[in-house]
PyMOL Python script that loads the backbone (N, CA, C, O; Angstrom):
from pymol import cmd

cmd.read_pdbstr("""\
ATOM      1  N   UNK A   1      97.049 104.059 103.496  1.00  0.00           N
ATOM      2  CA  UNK A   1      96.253 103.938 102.294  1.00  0.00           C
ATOM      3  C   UNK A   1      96.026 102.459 101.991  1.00  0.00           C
ATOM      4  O   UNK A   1      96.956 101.652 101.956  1.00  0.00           O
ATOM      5  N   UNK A   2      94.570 102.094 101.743  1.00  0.00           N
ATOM      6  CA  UNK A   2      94.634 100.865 101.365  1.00  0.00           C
ATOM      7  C   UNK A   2      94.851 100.555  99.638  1.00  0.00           C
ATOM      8  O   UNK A   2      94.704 101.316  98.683  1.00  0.00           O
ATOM      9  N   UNK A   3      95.358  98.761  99.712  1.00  0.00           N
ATOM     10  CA  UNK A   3      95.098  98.919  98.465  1.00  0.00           C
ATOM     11  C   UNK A   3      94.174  98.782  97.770  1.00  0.00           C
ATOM     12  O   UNK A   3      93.200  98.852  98.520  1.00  0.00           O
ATOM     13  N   UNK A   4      93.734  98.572  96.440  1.00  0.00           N
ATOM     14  CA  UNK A   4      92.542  98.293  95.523  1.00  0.00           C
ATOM     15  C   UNK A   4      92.613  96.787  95.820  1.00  0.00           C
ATOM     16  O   UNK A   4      93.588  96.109  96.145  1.00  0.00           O
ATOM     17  N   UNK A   5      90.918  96.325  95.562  1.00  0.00           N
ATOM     18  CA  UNK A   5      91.169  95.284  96.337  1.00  0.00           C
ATOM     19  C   UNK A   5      91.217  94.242  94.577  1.00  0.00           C
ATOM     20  O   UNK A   5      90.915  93.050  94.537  1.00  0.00           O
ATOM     21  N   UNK A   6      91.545  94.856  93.635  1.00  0.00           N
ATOM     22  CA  UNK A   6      91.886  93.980  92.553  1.00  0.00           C
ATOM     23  C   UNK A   6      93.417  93.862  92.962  1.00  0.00           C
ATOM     24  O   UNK A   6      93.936  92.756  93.114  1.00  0.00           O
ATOM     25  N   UNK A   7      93.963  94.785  93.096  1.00  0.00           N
ATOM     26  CA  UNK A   7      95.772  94.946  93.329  1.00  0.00           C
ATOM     27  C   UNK A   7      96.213  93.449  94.338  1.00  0.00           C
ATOM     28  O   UNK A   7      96.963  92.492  94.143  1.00  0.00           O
ATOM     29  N   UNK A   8      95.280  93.881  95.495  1.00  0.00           N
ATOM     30  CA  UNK A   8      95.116  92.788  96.485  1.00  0.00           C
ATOM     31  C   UNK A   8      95.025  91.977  96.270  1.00  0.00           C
ATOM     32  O   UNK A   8      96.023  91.330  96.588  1.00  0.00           O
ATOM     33  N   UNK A   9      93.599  90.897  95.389  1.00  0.00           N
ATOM     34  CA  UNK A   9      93.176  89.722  94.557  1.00  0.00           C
ATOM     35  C   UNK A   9      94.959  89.217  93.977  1.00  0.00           C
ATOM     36  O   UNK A   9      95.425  88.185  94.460  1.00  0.00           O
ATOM     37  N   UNK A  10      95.780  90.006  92.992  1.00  0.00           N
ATOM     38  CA  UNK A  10      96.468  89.657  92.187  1.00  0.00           C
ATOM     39  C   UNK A  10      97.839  88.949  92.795  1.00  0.00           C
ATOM     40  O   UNK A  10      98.372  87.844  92.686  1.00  0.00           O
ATOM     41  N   UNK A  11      98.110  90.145  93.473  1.00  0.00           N
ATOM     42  CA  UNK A  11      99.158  89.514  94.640  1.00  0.00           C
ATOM     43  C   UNK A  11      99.265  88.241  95.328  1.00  0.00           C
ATOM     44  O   UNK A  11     100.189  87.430  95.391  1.00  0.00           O
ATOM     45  N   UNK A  12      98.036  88.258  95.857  1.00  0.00           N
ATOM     46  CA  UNK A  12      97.272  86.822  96.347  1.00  0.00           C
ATOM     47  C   UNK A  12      97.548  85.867  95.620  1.00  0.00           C
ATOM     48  O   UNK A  12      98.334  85.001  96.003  1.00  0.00           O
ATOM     49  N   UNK A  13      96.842  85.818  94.186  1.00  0.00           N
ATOM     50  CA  UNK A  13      96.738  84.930  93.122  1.00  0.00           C
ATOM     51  C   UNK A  13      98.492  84.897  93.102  1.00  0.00           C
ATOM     52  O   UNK A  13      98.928  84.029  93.859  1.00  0.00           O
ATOM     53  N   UNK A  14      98.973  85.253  92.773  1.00  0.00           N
ATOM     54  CA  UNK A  14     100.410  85.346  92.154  1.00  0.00           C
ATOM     55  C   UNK A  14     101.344  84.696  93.290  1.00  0.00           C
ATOM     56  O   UNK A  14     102.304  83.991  92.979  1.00  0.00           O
ATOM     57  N   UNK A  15     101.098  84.899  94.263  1.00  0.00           N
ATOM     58  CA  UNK A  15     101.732  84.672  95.876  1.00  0.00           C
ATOM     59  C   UNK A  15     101.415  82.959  95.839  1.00  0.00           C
ATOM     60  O   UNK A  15     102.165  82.013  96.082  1.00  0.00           O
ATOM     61  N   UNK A  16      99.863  83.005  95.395  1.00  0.00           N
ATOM     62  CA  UNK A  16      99.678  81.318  95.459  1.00  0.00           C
ATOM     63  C   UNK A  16     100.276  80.488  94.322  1.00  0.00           C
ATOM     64  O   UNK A  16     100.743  79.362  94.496  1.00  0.00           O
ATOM     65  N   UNK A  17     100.219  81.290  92.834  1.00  0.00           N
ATOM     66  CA  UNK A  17     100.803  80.696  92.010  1.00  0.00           C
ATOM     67  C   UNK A  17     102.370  80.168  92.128  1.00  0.00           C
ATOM     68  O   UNK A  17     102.747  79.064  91.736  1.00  0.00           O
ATOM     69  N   UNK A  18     103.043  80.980  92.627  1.00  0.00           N
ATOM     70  CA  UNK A  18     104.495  81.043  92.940  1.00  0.00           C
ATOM     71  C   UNK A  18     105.108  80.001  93.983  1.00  0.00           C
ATOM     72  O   UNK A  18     106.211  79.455  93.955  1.00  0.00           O
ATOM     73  N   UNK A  19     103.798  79.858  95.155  1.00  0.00           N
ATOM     74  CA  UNK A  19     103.895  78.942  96.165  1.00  0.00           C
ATOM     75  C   UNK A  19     103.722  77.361  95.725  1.00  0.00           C
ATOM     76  O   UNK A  19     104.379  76.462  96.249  1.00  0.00           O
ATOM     77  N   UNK A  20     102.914  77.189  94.869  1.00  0.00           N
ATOM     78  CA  UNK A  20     102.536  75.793  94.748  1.00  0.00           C
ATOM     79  C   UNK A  20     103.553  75.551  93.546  1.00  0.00           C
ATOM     80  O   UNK A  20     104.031  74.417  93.530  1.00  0.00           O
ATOM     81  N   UNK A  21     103.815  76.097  92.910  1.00  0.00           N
ATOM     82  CA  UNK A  21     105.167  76.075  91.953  1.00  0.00           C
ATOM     83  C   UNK A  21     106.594  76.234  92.561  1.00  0.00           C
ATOM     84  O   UNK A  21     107.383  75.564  91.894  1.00  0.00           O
ATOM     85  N   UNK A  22     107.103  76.779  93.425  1.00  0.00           N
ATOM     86  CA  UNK A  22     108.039  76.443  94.825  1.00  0.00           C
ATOM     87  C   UNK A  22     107.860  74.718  95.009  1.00  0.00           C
ATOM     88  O   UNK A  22     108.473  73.694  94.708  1.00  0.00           O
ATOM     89  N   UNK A  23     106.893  75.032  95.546  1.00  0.00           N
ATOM     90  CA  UNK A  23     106.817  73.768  96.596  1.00  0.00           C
ATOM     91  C   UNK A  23     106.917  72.439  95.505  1.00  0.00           C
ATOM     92  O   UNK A  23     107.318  71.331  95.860  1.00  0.00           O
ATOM     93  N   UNK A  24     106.499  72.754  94.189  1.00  0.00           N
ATOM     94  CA  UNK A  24     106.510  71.362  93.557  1.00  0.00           C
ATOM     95  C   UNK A  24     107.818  70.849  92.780  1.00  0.00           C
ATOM     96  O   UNK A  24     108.281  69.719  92.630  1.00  0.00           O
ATOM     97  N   UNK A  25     108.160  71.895  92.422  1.00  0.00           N
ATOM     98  CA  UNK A  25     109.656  71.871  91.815  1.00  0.00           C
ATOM     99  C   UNK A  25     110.793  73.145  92.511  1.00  0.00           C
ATOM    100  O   UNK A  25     110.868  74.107  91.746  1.00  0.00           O
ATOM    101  N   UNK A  26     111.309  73.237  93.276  1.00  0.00           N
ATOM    102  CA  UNK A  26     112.012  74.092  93.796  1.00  0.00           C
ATOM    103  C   UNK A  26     113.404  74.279  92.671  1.00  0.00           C
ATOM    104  O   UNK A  26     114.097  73.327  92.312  1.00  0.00           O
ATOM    105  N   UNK A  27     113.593  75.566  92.277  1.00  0.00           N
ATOM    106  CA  UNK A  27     114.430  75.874  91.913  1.00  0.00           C
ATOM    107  C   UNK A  27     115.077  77.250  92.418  1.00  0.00           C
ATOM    108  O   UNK A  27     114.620  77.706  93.466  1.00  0.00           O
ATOM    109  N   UNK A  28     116.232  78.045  91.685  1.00  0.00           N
ATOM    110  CA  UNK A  28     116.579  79.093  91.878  1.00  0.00           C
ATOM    111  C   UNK A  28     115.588  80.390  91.263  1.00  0.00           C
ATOM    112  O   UNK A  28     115.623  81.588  91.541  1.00  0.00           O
ATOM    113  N   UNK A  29     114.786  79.702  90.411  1.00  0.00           N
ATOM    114  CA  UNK A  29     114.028  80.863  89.274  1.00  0.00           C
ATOM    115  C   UNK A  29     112.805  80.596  90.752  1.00  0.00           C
ATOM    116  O   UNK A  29     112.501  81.532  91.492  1.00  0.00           O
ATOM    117  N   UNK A  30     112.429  79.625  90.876  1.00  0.00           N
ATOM    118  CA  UNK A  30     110.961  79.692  91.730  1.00  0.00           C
ATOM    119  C   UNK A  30     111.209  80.385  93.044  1.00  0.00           C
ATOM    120  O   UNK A  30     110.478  81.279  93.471  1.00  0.00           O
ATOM    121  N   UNK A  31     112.438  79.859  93.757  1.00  0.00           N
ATOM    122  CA  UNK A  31     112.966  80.724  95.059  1.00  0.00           C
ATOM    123  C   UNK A  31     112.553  82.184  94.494  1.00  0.00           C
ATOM    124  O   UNK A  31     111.523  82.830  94.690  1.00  0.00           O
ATOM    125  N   UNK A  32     113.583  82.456  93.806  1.00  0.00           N
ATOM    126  CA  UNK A  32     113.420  84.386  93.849  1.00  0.00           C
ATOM    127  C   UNK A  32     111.821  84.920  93.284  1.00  0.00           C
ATOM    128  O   UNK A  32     111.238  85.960  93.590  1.00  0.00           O
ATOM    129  N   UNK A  33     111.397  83.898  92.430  1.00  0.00           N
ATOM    130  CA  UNK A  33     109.756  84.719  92.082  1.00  0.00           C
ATOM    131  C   UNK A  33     109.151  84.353  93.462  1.00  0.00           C
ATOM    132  O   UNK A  33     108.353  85.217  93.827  1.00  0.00           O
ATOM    133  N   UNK A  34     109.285  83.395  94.280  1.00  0.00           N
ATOM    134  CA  UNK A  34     108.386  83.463  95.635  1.00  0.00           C
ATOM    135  C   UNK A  34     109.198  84.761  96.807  1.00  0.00           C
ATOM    136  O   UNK A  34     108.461  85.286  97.641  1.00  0.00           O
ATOM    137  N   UNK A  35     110.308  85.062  96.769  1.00  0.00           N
ATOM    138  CA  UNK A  35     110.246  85.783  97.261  1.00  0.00           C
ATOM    139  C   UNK A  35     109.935  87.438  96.960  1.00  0.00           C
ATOM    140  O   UNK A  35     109.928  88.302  97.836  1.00  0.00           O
ATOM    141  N   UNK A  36     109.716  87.633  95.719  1.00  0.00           N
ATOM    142  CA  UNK A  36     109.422  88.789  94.786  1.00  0.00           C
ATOM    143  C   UNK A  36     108.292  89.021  95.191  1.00  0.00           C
ATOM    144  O   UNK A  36     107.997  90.154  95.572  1.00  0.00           O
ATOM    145  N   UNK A  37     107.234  87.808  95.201  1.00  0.00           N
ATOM    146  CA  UNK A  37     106.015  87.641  95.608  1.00  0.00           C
ATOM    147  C   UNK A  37     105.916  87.793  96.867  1.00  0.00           C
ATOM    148  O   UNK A  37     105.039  88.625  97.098  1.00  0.00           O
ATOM    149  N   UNK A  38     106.455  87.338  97.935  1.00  0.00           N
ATOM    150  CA  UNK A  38     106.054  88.222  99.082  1.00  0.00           C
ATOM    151  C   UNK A  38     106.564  89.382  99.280  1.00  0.00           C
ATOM    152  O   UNK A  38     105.737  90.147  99.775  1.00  0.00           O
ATOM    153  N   UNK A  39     107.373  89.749  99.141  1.00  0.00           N
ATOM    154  CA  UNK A  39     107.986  91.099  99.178  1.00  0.00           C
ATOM    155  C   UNK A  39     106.848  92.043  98.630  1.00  0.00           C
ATOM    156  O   UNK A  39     106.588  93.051  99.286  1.00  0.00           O
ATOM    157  N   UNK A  40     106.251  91.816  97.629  1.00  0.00           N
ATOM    158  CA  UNK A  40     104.974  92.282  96.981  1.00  0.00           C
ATOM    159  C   UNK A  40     103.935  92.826  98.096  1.00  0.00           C
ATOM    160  O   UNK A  40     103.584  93.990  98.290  1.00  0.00           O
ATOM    161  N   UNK A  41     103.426  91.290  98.978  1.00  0.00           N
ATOM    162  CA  UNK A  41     102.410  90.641  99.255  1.00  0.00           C
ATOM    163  C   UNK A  41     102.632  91.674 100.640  1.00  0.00           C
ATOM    164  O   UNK A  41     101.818  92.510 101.030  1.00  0.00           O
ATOM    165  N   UNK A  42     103.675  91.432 101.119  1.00  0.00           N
ATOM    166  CA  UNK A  42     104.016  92.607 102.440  1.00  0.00           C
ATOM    167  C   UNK A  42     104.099  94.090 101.810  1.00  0.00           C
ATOM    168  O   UNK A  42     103.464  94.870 102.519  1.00  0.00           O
ATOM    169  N   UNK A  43     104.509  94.524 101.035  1.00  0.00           N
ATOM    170  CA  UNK A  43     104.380  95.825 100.670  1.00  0.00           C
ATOM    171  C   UNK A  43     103.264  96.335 100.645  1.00  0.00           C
ATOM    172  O   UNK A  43     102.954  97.425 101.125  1.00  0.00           O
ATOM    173  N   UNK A  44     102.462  95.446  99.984  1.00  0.00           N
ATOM    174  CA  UNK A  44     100.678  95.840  99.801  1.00  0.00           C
ATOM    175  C   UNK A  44      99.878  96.044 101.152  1.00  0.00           C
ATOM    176  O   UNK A  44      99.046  96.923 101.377  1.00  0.00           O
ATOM    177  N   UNK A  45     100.306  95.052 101.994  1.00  0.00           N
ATOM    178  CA  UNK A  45      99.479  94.876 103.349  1.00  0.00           C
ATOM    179  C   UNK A  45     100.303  95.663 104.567  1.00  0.00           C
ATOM    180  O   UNK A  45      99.740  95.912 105.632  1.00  0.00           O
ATOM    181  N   UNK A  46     101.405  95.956 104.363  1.00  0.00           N
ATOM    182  CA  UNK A  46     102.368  96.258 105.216  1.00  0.00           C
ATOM    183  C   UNK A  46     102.746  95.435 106.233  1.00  0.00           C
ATOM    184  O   UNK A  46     102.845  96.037 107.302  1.00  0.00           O
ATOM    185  N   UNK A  47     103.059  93.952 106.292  1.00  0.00           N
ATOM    186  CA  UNK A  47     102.715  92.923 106.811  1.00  0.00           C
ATOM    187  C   UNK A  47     104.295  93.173 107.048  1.00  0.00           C
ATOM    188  O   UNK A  47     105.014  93.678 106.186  1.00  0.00           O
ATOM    189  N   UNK A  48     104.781  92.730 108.411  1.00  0.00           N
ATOM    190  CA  UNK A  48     106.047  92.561 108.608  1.00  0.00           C
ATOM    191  C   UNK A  48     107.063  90.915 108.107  1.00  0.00           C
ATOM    192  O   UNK A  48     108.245  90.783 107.791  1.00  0.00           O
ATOM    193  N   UNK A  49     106.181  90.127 108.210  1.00  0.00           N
ATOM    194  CA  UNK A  49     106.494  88.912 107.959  1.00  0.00           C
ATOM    195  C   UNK A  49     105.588  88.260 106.934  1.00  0.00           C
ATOM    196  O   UNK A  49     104.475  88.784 106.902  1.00  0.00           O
ATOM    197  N   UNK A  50     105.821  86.947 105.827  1.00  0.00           N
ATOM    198  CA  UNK A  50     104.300  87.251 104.914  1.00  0.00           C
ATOM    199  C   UNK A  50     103.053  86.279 105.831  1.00  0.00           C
ATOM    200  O   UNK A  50     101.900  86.062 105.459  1.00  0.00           O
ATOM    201  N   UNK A  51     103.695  85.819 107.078  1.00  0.00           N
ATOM    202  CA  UNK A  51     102.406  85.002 107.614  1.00  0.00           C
ATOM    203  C   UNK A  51     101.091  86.028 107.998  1.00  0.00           C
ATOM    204  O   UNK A  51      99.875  85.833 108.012  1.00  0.00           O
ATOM    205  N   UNK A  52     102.087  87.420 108.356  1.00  0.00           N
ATOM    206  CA  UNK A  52     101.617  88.862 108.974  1.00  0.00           C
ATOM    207  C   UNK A  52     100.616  89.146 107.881  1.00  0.00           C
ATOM    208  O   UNK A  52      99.393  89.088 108.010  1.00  0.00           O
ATOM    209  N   UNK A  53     101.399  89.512 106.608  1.00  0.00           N
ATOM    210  CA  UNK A  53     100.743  89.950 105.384  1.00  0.00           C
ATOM    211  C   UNK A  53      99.219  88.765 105.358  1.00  0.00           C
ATOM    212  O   UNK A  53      98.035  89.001 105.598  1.00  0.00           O
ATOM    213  N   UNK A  54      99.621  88.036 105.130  1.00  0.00           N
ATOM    214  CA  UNK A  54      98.586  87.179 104.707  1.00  0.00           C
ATOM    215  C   UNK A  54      97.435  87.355 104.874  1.00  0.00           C
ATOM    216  O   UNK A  54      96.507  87.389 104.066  1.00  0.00           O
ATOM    217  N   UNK A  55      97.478  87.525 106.408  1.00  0.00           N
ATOM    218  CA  UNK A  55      96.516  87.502 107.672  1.00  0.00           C
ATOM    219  C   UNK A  55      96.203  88.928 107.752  1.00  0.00           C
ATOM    220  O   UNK A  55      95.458  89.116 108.714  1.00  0.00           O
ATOM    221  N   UNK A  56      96.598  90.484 106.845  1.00  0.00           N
ATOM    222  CA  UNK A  56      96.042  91.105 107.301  1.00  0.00           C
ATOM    223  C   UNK A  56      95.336  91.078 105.241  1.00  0.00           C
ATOM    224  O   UNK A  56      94.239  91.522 104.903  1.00  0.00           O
ATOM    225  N   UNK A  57      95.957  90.695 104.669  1.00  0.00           N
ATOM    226  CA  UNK A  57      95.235  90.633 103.439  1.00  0.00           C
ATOM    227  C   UNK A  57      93.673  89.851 103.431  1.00  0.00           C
ATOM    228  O   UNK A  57      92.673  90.186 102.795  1.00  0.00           O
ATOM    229  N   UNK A  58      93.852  88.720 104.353  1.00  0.00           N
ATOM    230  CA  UNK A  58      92.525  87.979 104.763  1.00  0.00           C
ATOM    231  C   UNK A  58      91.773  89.360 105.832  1.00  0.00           C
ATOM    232  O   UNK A  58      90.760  88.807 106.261  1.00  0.00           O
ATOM    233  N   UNK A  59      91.785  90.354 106.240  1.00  0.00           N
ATOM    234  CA  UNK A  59      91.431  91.113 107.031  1.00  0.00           C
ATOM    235  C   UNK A  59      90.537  92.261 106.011  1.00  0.00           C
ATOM    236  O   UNK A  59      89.367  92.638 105.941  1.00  0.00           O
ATOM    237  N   UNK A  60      91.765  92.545 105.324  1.00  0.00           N
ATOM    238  CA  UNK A  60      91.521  93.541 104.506  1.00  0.00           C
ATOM    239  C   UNK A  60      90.161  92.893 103.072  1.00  0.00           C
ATOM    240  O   UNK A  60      89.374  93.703 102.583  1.00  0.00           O
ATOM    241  N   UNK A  61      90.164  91.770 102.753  1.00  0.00           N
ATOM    242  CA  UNK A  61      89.358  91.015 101.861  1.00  0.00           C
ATOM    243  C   UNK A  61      87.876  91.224 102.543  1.00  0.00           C
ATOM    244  O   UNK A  61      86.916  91.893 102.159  1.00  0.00           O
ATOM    245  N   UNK A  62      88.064  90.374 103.732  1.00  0.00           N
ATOM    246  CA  UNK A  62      86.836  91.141 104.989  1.00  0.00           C
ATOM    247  C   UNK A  62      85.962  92.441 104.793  1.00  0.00           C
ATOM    248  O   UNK A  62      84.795  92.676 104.477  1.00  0.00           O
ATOM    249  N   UNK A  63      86.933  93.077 105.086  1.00  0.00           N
ATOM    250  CA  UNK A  63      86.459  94.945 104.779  1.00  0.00           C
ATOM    251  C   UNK A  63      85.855  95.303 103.774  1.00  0.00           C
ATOM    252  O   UNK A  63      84.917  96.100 103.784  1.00  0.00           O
ATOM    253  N   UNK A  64      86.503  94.541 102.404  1.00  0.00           N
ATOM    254  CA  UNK A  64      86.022  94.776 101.627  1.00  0.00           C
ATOM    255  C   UNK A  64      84.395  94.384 101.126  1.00  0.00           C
ATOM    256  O   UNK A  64      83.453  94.868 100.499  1.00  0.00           O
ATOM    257  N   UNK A  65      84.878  92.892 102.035  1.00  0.00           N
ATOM    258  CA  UNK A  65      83.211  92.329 101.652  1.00  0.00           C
ATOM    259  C   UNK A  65      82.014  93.035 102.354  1.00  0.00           C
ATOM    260  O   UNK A  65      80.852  93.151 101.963  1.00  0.00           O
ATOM    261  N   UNK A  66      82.643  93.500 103.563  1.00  0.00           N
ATOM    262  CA  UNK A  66      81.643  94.377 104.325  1.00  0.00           C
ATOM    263  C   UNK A  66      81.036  95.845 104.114  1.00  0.00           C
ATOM    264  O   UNK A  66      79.930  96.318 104.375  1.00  0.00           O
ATOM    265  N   UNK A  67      82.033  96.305 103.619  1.00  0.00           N
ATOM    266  CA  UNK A  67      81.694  97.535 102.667  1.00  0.00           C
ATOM    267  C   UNK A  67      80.917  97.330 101.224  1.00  0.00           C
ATOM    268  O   UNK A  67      80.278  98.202 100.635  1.00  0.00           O
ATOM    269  N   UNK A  68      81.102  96.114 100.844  1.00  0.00           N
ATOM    270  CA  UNK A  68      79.984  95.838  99.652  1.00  0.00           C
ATOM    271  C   UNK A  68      78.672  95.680  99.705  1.00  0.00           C
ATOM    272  O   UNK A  68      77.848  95.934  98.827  1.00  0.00           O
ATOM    273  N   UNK A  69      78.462  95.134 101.060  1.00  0.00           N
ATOM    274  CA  UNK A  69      77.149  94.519 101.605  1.00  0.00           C
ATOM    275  C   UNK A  69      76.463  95.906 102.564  1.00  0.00           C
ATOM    276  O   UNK A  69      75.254  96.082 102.716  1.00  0.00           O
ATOM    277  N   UNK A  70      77.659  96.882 103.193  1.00  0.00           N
ATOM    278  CA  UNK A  70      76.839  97.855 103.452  1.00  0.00           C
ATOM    279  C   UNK A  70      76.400  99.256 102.349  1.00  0.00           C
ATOM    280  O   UNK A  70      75.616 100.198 102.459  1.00  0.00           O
ATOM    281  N   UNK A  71      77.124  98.912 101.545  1.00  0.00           N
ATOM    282  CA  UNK A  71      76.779  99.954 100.219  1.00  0.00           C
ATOM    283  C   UNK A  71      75.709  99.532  99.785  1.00  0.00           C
ATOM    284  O   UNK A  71      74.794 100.344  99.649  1.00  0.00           O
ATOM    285  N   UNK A  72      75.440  97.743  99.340  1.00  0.00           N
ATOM    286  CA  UNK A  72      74.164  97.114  98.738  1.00  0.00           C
ATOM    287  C   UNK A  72      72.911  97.439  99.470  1.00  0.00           C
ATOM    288  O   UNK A  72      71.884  97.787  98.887  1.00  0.00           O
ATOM    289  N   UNK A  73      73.060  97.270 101.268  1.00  0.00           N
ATOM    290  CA  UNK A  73      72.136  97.189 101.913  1.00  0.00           C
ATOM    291  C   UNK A  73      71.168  98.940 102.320  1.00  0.00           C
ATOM    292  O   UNK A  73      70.110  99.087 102.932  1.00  0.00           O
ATOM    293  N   UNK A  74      72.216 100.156 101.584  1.00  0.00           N
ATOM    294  CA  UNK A  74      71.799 101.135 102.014  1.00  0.00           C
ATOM    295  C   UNK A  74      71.311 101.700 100.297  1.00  0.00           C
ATOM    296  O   UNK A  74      71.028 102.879 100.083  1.00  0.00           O
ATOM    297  N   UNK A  75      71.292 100.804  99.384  1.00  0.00           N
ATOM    298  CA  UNK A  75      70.838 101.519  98.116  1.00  0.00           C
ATOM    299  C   UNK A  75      68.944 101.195  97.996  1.00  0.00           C
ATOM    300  O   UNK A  75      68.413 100.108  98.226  1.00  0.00           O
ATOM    301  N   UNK A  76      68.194 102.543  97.558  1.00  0.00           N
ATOM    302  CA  UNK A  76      66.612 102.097  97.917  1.00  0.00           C
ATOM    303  C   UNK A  76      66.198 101.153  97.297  1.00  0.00           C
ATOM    304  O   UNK A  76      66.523 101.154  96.110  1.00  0.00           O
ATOM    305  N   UNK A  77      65.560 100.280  97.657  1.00  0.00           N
ATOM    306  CA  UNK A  77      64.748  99.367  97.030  1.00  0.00           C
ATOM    307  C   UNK A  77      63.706  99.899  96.178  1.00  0.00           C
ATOM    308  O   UNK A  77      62.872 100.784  96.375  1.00  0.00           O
ATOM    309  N   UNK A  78      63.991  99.022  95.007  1.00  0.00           N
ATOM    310  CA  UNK A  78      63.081  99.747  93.256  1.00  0.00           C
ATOM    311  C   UNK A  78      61.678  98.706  93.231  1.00  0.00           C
ATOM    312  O   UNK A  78      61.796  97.518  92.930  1.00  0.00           O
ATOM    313  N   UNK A  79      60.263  99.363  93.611  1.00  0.00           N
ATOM    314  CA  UNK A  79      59.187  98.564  93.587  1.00  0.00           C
ATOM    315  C   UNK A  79      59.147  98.026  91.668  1.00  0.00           C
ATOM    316  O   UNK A  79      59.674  98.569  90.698  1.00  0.00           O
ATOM    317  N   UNK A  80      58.478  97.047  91.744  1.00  0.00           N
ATOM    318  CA  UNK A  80      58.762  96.228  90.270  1.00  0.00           C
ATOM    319  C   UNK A  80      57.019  96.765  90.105  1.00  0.00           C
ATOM    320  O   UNK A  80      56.156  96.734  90.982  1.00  0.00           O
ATOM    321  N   UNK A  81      56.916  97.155  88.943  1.00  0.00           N
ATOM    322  CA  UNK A  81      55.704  97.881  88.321  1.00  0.00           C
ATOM    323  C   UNK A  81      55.069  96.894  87.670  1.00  0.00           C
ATOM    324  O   UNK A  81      54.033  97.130  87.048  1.00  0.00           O
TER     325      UNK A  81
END
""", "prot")
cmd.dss("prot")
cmd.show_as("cartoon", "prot")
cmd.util.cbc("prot")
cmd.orient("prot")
């Protein structure tokens, strides 16, 4: 089952928020929310590792865009009166 690709977006967002907040001040509170956050980030994607996740979340973002553009491209065109 995939996920919603807002669910997806958030994780992401949150995964990056957590990362650049890690990386700038490392603490014990930022360690465990970055790993909360991937643990997340792999659950969602089923990613074994989060480099895995990442890369299938960038996959899955894909799909999504492609399924937008083939839904757009198959709706009839409305002549303007």
């Amino acid at each position: 089952m995939l996920p919603a690709e807002k669910e997806l977006r958030a994780a992401l967002a949150r995964f990056a928020e957590v990362r650049i907040e890690h990386d700038v001040r490392p603490t014990g509170r930022t360690s465990l929310a970055l790993e909360d956050a991937e643990r997340a980030l792999r659950a969602l994607t089923g990613g074994g590792s989060t480099e895995d996740a990442l890369c299938a979340a960038d996959a899955l973002l894909e799909r999504f865009r492609a399924d937008r553009e083939a839904a757009f491209a198959r709706r009839p065109e409305t002549l303007a009166a």
